[in-house]
N, C-alpha and C positions, 0 to 999 in steps of 0.2 A: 369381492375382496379388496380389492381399490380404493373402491367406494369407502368400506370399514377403515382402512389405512390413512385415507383423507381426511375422514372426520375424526378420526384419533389426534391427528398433526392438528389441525384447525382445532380442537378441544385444549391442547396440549398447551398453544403460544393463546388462547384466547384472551387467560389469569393471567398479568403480571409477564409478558413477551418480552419484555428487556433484560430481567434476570434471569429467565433460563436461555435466550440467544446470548448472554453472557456466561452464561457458564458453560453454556456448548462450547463458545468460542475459547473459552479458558481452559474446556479440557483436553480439545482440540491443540493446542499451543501447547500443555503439558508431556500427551503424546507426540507429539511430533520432536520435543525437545530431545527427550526419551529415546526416539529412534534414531533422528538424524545428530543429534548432537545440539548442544546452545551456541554455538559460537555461526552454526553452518545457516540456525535459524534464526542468528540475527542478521546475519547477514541475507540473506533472505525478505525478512523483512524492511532492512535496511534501502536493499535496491526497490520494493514495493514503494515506501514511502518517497523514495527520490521521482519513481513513475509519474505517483500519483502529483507529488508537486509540478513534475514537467508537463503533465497532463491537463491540470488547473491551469498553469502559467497560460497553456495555448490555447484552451477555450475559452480565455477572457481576451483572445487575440493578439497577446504579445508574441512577437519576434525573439524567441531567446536563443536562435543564433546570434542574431544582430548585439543583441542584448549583450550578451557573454563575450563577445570579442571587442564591445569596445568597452567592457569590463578590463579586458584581459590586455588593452593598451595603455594601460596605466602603470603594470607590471612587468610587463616585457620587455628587454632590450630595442632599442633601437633598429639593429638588424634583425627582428623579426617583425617589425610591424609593417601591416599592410599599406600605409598612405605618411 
């Protein structure tokens, strides 16, 4: 039974695998809009996309603590900077 189920899947994305992993994914997104609401699954996505950039930022080995705070001393008050 497995077996049959595997070569279904692998027959399935064999043709054209970008348009239907695209419309899974679009229907997927539809449904969940649907259940949870749009605004709960933008935000949702929203914090994905931030992961994913903090995620990239640190496998190319930058420091984005470091990064962000001496970002953040250009904006800040005087009495809140570290040096």
């Amino acid at each position: 039974m497995w077996e049959e189920l595997k070569e279904m899947v692998q027959s399935f994305f064999a043709e054209h695998h970008a348009r239907k992993m695209g419309m899974l994914v679009g229907m997927l997104l539809a449904v969940a809009i649907l259940v949870f609401g749009f605004w709960d699954i933008l935000f949702v996505l929203l914090c994905g996309c931030i992961g994913l950039y903090i995620g990239a930022r640190m496998d190319h080995g930058d420091d984005l603590v470091e990064t962000t705070l001496e970002k953040l001393q250009k904006y800040l008050p005087e009495r809140f900077q570290r040096w």
